[in-house]
C-alpha positions in Angstrom: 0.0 0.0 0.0 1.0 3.5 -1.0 0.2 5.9 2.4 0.6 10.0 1.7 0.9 11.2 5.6 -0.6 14.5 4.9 -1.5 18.3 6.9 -2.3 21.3 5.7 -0.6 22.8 8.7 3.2 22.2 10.3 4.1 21.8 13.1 1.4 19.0 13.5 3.6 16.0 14.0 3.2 15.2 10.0 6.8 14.3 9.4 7.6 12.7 12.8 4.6 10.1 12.2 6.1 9.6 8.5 9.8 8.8 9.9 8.4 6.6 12.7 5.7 4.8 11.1 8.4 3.9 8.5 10.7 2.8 10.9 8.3 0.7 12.9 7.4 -1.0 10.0 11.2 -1.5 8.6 12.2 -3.0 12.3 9.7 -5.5 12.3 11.4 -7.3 8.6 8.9 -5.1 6.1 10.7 -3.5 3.2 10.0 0.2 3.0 10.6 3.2 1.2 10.0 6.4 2.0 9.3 9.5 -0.2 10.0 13.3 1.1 8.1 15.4 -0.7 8.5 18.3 2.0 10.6 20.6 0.5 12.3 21.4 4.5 13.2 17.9 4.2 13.6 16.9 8.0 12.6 12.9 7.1 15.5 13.4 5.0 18.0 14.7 7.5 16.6 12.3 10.6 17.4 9.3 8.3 20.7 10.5 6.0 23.3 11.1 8.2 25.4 12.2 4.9 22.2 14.2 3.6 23.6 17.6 3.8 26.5 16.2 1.0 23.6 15.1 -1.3 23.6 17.4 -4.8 20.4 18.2 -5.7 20.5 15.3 -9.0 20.0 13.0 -6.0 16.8 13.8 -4.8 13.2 14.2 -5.6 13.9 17.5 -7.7 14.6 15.1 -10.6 11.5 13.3 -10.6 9.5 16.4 -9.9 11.1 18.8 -12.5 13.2 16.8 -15.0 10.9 13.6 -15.1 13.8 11.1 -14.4 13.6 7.8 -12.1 13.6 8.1 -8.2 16.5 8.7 -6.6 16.6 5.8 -3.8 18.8 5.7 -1.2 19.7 3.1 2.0 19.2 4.8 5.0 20.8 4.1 8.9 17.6 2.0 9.8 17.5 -1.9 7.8 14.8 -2.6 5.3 14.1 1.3 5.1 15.2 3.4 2.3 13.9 7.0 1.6 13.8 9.1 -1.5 15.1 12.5 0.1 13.5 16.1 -0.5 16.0 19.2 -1.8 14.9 23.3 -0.5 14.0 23.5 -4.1 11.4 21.7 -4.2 9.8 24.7 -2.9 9.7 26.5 -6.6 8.0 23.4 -7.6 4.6 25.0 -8.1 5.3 28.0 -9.7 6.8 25.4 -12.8 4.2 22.6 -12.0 1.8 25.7 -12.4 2.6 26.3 -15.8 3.5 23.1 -17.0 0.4 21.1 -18.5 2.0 17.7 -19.4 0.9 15.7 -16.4 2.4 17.3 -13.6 0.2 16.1 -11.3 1.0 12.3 -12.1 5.2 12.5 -12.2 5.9 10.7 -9.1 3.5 8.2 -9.7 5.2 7.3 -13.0 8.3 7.0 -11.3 7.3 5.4 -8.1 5.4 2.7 -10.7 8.6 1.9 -11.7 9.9 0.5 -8.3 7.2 0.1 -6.1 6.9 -3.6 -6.2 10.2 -4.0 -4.8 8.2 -2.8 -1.3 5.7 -4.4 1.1 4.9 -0.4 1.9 5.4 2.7 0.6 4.8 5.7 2.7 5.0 9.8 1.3 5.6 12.3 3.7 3.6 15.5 2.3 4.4 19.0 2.7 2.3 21.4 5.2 0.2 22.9 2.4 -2.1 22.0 -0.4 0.4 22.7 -3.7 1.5 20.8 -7.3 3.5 18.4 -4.5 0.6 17.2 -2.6 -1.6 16.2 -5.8 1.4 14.4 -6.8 2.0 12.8 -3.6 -2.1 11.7 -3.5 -2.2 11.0 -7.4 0.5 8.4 -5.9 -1.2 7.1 -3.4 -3.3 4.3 -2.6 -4.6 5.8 0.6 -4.2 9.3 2.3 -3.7 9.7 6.0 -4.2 13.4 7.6 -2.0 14.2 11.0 -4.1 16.4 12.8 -2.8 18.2 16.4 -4.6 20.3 19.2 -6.2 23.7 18.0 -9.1 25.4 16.7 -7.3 25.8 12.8 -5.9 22.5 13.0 -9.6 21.0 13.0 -10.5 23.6 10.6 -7.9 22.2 8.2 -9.2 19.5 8.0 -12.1 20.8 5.8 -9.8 22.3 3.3 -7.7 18.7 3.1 -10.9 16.5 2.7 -11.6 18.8 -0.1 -8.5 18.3 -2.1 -8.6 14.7 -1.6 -12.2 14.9 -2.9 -10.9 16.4 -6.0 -7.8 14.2 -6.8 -10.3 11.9 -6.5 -12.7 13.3 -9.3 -10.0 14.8 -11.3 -6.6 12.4 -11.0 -7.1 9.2 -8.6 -10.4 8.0 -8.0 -9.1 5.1 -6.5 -7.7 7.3 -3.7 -8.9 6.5 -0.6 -9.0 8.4 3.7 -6.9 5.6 5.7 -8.1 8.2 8.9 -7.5 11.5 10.7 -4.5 11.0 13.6 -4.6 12.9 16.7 -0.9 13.7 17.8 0.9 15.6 19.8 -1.7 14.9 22.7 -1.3 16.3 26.3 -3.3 16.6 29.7 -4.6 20.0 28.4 -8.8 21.1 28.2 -7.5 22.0 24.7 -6.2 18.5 23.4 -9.3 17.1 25.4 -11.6 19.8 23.9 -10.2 18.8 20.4 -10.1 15.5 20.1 -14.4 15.8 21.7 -14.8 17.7 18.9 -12.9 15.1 16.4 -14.8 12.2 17.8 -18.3 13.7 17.2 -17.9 15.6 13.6 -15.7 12.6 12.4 -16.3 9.2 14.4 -16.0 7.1 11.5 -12.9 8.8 10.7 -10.7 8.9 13.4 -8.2 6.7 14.5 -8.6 4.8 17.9 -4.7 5.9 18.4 -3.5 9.0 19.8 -0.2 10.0 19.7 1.0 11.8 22.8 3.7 14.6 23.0 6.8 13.5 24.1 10.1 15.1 24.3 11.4 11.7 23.3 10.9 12.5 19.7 12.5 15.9 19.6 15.6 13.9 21.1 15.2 11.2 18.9 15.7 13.4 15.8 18.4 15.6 16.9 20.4 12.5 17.7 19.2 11.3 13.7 17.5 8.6 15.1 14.3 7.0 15.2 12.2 6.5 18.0 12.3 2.9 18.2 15.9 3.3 18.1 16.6 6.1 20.6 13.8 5.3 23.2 12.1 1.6 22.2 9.7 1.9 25.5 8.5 5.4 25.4 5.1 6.3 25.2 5.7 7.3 21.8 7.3 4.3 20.5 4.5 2.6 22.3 1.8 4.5 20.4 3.4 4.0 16.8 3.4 0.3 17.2 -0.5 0.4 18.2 -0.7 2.6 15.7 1.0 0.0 12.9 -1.1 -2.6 14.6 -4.6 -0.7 14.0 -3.4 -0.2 10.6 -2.9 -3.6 9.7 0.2 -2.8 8.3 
């Protein structure tokens, strides 16, 4: 299955559930690959430890803007590998924007080309609806949307349902909601106000798993690690794997 771990917003937990959900599934024997579509690429940096001597050829820019195959690379966790993200990505939809020759479908040519060689492929999105999104959901079997505490985090998820509604209509109509993912959780009347408010507009939508906040994470990727690698018994590390394990990945 091809996941796109999508937000409209940053700062949401979006890229920390990409890295660790990849991770959790890579240490227990699946074959994974990762795509970093983020343009700030911080999945790329957690998992490359030589990412800041990659040229631009090696990364997503390619595929994106030049239409060549997917630049794979191993990364410091086994059975993982990740196709990393470049700053420039960032132009991408001022070019995507005028091209008309099925920019919203080049990574899924690409990722065509090599995805069998996975049990799972997972897409880590950027924090806004552009060119790189459609491209990441035109890819994807399934989306899944990170959502956090807050009043405009819920209302993003408005605005997200309605551009998976249209790459549905217009690109992928096999493109499915996997769920809506409460992170970043914490003993607060806000994250318990929020997540009331999640359970009654969307019960059938989201995920029995919460993700809490946890320093633990923050370390983890500082030390370019993953969770399961820096702390294996936190209460993150604990929520991932029940989170894998409602998944039925």
């Amino acid at each position: 299955m091809v996941i796109a771990i999508a937000s409209q917003k940053g700062g949401v937990g979006k890229t920390t559930t990409s890295i660790s959900l990849s991770a959790g599934l890579a240490r227990r024997g699946k074959k994974v690959l990762l795509i970093d579509v983020d343009s700030q690429a911080n999945s790329s940096k957690v998992l490359l430890p030589d990412y800041p001597q990659l040229k631009m050829d090696d990364t997503l820019y390619k595929t994106i803007l030049e239409r060549e195959a997917l630049r794979i690379h191993p990364t410091t966790v086994p059975n993982l590998d990740i196709v990393p993200a470049h700053i420039l990505l960032s132009n991408t939809d001022i070019e995507l924007t005028v091209a008309k020759d099925h920019r919203e479908a080049r990574l899924k040519k690409e990722l065509d080309q090599v995805k069998d060689r996975y049990e799972h492929v997972l897409i880590d999105c950027p924090p806004a609806l552009s060119w790189l999104t459609i491209n990441a959901f035109t890819a994807a079997d399934a989306a899944m949307v990170v959502v956090s505490p807050g009043y405009f985090e819920l209302d993003s998820i408005v605005q997200i349902s309605k551009t998976i509604h249209e790459v549905k209509e217009f690109y992928n109509p096999n493109l499915q909601l996997l769920g809506l993912l409460f992170t970043m959780s914490d003993p607060t009347k806000n994250s318990e106000a929020s997540i009331r408010t999640l359970r009654t507009a969307y019960p059938d939508m989201l995920l029995r798993t919460v993700i809490p906040k946890n320093t633990d994470i923050r370390d983890a990727h500082f030390s370019q690690k993953d969770i399961f690698d820096y702390a294996p018994n936190s209460r993150s590390a604990e929520a991932y794997n029940r989170l894998i394990d409602e998944l039925s990945l």
